[in-house]
mmCIF file of the N, C-alpha and C atoms, coordinates in Angstrom:
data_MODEL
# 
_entry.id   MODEL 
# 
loop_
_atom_site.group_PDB 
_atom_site.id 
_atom_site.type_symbol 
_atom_site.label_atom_id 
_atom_site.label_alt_id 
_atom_site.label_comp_id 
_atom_site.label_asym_id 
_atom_site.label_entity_id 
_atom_site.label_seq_id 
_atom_site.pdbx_PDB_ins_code 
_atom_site.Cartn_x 
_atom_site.Cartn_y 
_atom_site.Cartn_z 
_atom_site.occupancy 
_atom_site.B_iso_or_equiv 
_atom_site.pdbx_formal_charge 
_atom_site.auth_seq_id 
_atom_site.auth_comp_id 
_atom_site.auth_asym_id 
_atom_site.auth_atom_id 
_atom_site.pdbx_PDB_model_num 
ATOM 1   N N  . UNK A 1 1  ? -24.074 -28.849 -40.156 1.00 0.00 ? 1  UNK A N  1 
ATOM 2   C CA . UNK A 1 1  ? -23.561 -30.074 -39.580 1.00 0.00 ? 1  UNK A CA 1 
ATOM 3   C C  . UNK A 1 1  ? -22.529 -29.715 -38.517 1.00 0.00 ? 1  UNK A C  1 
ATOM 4   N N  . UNK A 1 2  ? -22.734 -30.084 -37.750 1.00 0.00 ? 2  UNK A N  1 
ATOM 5   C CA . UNK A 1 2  ? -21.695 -30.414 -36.189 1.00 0.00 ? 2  UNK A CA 1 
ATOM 6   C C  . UNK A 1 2  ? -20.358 -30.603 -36.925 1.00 0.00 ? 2  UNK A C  1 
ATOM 7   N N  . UNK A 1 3  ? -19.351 -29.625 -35.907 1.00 0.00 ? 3  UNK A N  1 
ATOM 8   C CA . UNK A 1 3  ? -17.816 -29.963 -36.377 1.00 0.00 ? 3  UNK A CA 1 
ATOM 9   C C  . UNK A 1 3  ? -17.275 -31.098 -36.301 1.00 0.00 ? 3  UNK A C  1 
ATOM 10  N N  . UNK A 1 4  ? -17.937 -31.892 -34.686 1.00 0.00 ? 4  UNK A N  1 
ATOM 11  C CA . UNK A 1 4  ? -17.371 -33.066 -35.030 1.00 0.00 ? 4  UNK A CA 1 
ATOM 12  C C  . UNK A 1 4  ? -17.835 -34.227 -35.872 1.00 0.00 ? 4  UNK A C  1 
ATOM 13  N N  . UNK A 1 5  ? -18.781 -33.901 -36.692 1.00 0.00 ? 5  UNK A N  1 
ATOM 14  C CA . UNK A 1 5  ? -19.664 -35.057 -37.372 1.00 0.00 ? 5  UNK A CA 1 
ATOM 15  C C  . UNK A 1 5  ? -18.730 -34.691 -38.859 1.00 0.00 ? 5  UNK A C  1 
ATOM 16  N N  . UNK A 1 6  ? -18.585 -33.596 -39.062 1.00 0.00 ? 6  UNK A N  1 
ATOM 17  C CA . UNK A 1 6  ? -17.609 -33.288 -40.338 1.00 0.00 ? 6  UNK A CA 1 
ATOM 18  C C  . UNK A 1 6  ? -16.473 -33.571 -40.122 1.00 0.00 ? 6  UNK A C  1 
ATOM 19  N N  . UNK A 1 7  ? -15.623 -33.448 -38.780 1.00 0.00 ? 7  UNK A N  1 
ATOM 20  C CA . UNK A 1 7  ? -14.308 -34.569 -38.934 1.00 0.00 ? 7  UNK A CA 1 
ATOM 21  C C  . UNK A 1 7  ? -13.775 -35.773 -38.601 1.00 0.00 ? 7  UNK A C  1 
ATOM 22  N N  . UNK A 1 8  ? -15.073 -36.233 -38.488 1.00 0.00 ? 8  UNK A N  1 
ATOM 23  C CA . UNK A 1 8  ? -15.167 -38.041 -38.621 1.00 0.00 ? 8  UNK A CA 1 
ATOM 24  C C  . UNK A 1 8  ? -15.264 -38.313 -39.723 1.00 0.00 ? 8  UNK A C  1 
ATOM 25  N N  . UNK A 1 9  ? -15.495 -37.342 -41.126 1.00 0.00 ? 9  UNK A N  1 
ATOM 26  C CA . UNK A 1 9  ? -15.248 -37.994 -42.319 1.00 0.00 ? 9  UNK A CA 1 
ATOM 27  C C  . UNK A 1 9  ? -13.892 -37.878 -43.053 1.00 0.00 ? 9  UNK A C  1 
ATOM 28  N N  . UNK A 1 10 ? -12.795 -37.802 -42.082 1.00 0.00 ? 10 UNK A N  1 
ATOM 29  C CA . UNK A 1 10 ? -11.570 -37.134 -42.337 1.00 0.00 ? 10 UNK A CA 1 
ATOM 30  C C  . UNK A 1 10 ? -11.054 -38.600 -41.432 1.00 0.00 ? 10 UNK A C  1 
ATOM 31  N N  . UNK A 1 11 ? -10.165 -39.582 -42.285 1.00 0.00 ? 11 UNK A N  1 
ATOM 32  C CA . UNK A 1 11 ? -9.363  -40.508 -41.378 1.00 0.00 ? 11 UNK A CA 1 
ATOM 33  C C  . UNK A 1 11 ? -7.582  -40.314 -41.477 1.00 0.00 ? 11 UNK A C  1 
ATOM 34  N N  . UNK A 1 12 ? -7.277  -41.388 -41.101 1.00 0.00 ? 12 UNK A N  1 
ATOM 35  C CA . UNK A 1 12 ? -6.178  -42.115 -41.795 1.00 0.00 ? 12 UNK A CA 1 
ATOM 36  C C  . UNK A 1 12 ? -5.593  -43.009 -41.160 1.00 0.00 ? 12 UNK A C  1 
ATOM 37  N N  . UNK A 1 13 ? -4.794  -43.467 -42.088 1.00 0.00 ? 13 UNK A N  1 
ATOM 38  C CA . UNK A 1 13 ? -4.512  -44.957 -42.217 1.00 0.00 ? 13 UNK A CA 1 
ATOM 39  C C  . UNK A 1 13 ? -3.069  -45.310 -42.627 1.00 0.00 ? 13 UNK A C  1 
ATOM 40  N N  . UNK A 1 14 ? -2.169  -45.835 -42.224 1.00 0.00 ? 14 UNK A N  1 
ATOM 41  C CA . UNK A 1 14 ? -0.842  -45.938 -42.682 1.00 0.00 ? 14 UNK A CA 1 
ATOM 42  C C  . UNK A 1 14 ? -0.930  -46.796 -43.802 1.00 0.00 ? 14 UNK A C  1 
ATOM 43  N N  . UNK A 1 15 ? -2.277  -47.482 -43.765 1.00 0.00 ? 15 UNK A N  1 
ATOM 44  C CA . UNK A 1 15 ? -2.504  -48.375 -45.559 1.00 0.00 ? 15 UNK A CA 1 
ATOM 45  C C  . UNK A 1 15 ? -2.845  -47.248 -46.453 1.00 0.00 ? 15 UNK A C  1 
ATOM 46  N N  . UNK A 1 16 ? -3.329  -46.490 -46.519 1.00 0.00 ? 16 UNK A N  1 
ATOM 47  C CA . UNK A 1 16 ? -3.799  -45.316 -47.827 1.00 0.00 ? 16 UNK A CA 1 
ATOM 48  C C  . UNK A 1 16 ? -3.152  -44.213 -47.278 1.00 0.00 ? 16 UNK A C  1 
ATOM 49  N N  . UNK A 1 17 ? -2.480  -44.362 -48.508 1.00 0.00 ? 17 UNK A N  1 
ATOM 50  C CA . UNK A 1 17 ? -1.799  -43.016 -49.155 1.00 0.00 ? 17 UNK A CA 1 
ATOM 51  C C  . UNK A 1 17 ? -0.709  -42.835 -47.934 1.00 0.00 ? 17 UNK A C  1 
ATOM 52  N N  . UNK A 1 18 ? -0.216  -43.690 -47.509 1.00 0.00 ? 18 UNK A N  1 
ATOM 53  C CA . UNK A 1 18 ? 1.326   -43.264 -46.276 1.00 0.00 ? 18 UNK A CA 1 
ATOM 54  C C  . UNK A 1 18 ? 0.464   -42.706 -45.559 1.00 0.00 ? 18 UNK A C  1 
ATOM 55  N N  . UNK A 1 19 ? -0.663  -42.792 -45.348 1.00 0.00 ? 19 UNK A N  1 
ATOM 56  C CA . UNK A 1 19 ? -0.892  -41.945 -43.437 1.00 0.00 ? 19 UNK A CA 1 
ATOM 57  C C  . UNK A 1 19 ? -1.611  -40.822 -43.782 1.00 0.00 ? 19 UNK A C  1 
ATOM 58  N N  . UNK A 1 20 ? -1.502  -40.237 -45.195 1.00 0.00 ? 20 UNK A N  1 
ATOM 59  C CA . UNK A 1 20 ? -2.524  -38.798 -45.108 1.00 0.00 ? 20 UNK A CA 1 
ATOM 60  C C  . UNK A 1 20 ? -3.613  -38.559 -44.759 1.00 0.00 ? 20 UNK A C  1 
ATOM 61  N N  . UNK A 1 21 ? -4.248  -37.823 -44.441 1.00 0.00 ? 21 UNK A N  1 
ATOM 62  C CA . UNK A 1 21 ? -5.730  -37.748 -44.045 1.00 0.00 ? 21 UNK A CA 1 
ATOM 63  C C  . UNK A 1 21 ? -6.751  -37.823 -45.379 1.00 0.00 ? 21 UNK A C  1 
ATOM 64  N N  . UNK A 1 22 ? -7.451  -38.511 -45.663 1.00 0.00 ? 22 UNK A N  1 
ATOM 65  C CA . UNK A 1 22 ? -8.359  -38.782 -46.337 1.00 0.00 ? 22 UNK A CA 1 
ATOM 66  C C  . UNK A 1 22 ? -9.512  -39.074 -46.098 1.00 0.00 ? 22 UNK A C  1 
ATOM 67  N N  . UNK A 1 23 ? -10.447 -38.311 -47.146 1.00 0.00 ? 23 UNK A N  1 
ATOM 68  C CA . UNK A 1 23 ? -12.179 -38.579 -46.990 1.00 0.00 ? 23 UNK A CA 1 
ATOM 69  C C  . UNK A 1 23 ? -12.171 -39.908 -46.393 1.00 0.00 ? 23 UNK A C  1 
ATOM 70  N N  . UNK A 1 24 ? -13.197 -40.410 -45.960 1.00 0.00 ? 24 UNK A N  1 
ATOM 71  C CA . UNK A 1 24 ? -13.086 -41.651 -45.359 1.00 0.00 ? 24 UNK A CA 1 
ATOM 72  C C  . UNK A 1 24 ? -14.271 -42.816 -46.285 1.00 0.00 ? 24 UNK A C  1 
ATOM 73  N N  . UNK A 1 25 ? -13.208 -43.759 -46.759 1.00 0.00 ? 25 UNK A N  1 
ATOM 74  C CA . UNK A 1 25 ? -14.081 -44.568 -47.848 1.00 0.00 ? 25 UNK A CA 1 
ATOM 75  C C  . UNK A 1 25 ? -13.374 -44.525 -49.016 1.00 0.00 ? 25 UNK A C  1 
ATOM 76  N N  . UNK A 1 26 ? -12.569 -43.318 -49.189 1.00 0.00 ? 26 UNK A N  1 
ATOM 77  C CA . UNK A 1 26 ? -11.642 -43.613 -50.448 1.00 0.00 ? 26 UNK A CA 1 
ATOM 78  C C  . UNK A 1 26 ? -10.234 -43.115 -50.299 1.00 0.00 ? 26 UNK A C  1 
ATOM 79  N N  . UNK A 1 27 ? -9.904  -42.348 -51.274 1.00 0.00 ? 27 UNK A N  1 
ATOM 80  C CA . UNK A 1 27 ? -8.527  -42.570 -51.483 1.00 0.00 ? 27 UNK A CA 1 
ATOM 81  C C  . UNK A 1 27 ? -7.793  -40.990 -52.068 1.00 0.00 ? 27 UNK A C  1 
ATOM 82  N N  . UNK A 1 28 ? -9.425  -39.985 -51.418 1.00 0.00 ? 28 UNK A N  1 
ATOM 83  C CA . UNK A 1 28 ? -9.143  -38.722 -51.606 1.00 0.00 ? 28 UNK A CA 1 
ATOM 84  C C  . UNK A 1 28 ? -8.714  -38.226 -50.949 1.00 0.00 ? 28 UNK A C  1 
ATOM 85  N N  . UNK A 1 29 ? -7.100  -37.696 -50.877 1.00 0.00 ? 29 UNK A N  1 
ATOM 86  C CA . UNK A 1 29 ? -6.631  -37.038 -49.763 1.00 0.00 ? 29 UNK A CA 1 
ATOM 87  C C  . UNK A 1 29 ? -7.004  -35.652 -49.853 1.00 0.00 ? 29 UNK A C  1 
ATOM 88  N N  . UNK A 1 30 ? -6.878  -35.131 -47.823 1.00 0.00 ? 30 UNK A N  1 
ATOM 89  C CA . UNK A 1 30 ? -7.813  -33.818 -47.935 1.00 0.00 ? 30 UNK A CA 1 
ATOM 90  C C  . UNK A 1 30 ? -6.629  -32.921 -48.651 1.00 0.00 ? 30 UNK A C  1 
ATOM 91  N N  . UNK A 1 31 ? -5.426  -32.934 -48.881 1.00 0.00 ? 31 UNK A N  1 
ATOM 92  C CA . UNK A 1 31 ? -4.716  -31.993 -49.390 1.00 0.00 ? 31 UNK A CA 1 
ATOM 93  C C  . UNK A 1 31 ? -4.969  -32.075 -51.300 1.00 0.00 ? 31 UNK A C  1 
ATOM 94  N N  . UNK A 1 32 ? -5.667  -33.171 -51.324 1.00 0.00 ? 32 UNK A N  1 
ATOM 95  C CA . UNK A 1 32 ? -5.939  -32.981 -52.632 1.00 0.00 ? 32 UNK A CA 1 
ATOM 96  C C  . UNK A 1 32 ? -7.182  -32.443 -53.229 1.00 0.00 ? 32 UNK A C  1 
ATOM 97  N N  . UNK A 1 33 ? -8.056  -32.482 -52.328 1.00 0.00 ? 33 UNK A N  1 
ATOM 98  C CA . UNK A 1 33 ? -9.448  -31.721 -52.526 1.00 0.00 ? 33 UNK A CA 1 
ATOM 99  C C  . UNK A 1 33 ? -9.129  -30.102 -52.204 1.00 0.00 ? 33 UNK A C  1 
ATOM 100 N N  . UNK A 1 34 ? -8.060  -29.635 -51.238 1.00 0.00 ? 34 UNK A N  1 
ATOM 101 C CA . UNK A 1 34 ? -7.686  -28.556 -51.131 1.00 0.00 ? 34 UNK A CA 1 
ATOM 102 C C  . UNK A 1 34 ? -6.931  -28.065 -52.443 1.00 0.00 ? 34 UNK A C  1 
ATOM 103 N N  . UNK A 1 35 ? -5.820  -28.568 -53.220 1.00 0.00 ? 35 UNK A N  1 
ATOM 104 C CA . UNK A 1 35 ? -5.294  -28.298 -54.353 1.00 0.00 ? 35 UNK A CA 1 
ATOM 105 C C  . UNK A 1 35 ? -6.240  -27.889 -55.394 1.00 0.00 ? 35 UNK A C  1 
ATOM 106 N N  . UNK A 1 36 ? -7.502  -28.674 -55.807 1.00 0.00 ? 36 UNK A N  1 
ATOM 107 C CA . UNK A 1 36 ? -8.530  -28.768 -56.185 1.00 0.00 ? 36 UNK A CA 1 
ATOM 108 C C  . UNK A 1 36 ? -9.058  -27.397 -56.305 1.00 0.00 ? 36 UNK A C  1 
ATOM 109 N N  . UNK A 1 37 ? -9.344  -26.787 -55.051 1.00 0.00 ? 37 UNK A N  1 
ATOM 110 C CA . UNK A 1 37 ? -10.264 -25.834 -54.523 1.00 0.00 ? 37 UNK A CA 1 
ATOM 111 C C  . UNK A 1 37 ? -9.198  -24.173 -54.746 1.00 0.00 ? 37 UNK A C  1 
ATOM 112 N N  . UNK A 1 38 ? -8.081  -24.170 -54.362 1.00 0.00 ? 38 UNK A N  1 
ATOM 113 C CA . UNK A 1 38 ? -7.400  -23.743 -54.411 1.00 0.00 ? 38 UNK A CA 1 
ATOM 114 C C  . UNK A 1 38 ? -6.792  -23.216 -56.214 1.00 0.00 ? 38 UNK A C  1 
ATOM 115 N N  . UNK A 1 39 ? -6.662  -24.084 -57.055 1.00 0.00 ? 39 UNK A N  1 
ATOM 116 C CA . UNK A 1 39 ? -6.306  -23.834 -58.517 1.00 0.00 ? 39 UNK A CA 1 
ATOM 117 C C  . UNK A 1 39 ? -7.903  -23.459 -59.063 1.00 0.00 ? 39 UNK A C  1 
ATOM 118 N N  . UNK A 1 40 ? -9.384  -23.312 -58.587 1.00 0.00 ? 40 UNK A N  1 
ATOM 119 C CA . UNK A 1 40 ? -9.785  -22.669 -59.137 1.00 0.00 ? 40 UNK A CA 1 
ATOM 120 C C  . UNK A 1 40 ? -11.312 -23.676 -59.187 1.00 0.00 ? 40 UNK A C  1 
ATOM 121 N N  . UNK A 1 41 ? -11.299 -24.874 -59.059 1.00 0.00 ? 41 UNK A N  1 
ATOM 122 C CA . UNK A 1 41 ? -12.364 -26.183 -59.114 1.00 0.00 ? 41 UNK A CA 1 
ATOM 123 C C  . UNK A 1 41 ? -13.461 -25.449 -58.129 1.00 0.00 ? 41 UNK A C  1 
ATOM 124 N N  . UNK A 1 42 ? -14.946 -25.139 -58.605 1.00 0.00 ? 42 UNK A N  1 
ATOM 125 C CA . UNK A 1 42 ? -15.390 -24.983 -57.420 1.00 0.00 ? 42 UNK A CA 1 
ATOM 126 C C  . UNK A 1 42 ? -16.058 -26.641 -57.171 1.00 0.00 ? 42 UNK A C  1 
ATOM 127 N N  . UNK A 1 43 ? -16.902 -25.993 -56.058 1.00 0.00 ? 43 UNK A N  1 
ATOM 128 C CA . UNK A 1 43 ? -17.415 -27.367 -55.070 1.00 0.00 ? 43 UNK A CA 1 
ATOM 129 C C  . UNK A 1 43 ? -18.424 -28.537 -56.230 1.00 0.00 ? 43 UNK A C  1 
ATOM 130 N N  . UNK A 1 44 ? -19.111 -27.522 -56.916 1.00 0.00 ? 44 UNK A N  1 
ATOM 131 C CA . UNK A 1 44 ? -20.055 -28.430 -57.714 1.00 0.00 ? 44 UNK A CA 1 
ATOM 132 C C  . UNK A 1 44 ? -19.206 -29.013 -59.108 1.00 0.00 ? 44 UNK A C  1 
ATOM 133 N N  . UNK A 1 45 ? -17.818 -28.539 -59.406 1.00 0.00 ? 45 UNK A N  1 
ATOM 134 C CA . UNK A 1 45 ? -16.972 -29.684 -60.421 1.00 0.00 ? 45 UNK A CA 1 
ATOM 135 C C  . UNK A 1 45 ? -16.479 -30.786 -59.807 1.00 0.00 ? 45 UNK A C  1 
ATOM 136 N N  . UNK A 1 46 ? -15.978 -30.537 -58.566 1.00 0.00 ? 46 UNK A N  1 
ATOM 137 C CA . UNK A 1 46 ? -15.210 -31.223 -57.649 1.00 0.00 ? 46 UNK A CA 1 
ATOM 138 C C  . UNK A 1 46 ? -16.596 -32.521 -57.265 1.00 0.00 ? 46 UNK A C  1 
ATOM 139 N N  . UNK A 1 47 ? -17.603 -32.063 -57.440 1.00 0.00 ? 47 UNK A N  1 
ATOM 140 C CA . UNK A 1 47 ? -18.866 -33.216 -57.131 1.00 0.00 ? 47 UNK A CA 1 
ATOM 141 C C  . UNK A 1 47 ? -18.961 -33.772 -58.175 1.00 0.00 ? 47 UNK A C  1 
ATOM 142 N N  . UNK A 1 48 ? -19.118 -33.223 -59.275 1.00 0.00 ? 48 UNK A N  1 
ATOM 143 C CA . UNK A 1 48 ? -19.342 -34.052 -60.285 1.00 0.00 ? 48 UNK A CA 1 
ATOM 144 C C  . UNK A 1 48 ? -18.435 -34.522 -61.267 1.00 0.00 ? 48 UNK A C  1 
ATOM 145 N N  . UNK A 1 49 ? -17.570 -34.150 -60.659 1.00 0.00 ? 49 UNK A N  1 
ATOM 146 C CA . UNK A 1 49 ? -16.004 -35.322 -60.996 1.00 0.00 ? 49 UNK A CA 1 
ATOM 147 C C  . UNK A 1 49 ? -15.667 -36.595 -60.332 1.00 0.00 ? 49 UNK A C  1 
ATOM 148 N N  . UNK A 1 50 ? -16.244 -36.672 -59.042 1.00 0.00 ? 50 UNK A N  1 
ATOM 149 C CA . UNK A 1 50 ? -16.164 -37.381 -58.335 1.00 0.00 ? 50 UNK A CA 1 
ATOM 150 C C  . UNK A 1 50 ? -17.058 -38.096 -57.620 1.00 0.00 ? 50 UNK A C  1 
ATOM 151 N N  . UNK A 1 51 ? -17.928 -38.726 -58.452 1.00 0.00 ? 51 UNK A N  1 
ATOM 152 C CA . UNK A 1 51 ? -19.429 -39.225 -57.758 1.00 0.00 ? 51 UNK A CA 1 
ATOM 153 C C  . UNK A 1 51 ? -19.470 -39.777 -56.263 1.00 0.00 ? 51 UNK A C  1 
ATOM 154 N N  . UNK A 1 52 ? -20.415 -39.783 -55.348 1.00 0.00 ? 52 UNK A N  1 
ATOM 155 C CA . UNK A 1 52 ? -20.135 -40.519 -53.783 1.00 0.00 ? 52 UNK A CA 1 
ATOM 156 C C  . UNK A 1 52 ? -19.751 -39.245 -53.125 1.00 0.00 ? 52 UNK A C  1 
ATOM 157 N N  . UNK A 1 53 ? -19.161 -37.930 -53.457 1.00 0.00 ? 53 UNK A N  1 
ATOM 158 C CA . UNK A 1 53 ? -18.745 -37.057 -52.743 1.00 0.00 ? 53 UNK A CA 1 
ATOM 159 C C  . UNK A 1 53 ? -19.935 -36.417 -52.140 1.00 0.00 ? 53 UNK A C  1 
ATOM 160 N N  . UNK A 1 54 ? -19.776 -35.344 -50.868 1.00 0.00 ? 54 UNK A N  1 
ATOM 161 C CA . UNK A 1 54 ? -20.920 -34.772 -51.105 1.00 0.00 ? 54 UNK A CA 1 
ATOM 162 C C  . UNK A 1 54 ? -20.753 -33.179 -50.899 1.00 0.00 ? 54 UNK A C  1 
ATOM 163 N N  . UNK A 1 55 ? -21.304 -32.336 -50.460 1.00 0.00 ? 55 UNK A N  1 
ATOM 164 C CA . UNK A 1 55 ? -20.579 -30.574 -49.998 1.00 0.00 ? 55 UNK A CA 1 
ATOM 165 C C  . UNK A 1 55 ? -20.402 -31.447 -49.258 1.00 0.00 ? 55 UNK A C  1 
ATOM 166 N N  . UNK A 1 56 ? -20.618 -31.848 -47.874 1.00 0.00 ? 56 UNK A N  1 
ATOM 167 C CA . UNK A 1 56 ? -19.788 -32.086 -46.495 1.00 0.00 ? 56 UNK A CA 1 
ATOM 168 C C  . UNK A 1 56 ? -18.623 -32.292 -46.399 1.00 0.00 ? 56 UNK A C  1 
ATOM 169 N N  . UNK A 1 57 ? -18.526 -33.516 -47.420 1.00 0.00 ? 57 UNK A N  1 
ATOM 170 C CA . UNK A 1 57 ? -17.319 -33.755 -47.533 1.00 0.00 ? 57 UNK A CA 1 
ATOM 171 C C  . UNK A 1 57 ? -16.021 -32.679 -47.763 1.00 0.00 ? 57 UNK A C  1 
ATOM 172 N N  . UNK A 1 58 ? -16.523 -31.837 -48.953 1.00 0.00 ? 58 UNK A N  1 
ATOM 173 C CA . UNK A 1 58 ? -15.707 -30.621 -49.103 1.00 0.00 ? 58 UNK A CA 1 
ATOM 174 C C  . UNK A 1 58 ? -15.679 -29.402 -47.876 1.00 0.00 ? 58 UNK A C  1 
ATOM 175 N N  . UNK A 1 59 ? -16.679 -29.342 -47.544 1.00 0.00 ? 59 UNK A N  1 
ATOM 176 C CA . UNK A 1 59 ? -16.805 -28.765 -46.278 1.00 0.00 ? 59 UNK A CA 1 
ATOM 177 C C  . UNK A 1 59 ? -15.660 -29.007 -44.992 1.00 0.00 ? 59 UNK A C  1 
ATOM 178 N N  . UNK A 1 60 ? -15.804 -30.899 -45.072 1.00 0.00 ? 60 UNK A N  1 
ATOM 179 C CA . UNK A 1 60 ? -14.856 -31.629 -43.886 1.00 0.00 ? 60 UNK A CA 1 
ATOM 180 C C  . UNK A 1 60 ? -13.488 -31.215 -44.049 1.00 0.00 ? 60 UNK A C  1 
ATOM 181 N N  . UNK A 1 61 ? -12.893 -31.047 -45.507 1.00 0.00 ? 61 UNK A N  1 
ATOM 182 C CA . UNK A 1 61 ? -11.755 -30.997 -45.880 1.00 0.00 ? 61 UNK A CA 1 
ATOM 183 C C  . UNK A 1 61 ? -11.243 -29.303 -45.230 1.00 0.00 ? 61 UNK A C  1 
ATOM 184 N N  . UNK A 1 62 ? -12.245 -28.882 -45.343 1.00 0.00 ? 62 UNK A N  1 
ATOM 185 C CA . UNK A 1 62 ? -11.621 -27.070 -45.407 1.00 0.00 ? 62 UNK A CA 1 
ATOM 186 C C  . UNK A 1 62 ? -11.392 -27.191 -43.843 1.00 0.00 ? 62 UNK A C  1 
ATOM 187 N N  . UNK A 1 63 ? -12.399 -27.648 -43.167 1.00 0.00 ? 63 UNK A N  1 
ATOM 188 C CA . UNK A 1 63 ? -12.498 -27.766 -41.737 1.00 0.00 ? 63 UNK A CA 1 
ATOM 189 C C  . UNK A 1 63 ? -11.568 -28.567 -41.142 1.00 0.00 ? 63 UNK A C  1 
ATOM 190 N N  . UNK A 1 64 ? -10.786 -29.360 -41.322 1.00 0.00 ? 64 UNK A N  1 
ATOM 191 C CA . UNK A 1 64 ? -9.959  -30.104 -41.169 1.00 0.00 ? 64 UNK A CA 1 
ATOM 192 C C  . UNK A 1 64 ? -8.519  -29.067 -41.226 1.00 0.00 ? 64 UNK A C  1 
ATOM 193 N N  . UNK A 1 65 ? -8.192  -28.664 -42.561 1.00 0.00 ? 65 UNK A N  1 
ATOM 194 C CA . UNK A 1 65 ? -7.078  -28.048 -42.728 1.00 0.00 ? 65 UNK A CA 1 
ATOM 195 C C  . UNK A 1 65 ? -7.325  -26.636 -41.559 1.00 0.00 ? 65 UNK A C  1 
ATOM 196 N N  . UNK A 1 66 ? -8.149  -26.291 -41.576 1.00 0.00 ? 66 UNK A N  1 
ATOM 197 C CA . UNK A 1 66 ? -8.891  -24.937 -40.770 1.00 0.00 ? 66 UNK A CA 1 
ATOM 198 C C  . UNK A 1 66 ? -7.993  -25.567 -39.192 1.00 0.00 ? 66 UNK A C  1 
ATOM 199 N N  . UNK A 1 67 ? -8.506  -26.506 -38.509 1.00 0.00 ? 67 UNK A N  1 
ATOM 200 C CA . UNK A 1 67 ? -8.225  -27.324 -37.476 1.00 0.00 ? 67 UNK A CA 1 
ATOM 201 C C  . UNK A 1 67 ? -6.743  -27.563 -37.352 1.00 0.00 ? 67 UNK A C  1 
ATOM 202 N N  . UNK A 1 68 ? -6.689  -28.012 -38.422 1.00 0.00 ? 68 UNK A N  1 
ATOM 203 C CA . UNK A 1 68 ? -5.290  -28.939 -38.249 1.00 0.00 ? 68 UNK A CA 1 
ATOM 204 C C  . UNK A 1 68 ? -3.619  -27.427 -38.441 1.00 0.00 ? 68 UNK A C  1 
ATOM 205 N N  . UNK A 1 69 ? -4.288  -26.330 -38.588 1.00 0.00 ? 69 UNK A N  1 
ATOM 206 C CA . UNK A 1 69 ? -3.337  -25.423 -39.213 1.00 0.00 ? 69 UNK A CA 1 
ATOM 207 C C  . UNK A 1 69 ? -2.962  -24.556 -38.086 1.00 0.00 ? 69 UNK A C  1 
ATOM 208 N N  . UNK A 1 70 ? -1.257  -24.800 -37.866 1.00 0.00 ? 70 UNK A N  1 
ATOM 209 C CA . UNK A 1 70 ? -0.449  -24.612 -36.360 1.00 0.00 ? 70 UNK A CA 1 
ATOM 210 C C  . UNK A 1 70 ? -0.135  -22.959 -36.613 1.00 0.00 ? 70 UNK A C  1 
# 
């Protein structure tokens, strides 16, 4: 998938969650799918903990922080 098609699923919103960047549609912030990934969750718990997700999504998140990191 195209980089920019993976960070169009990355928003935000000063209504959810104060402004963080979140999957887009809910209320998963990407620093929390990173915490997630990071303490040890791989991609397929993180899916099936969280139905509606998909890899992209986890994908968007890494790519995002990847992007967004000064």
């Amino acid at each position: 998938m195209a980089t920019k098609a993976l960070l169009e699923r990355i928003t935000s919103d000063p209504r959810v969650l104060a402004g963080q960047p979140v999957l887009r549609g809910t209320r998963l912030s990407v620093a929390y799918i990173l915490r997630l990934l990071a303490s040890g969750a791989t991609v397929e718990e993180i899916l099936q903990e969280y139905e509606g997700l998909t890899p992209e999504d986890i994908q968007a998140c890494l790519l995002f922080a990847a992007e967004t990191r000064e």
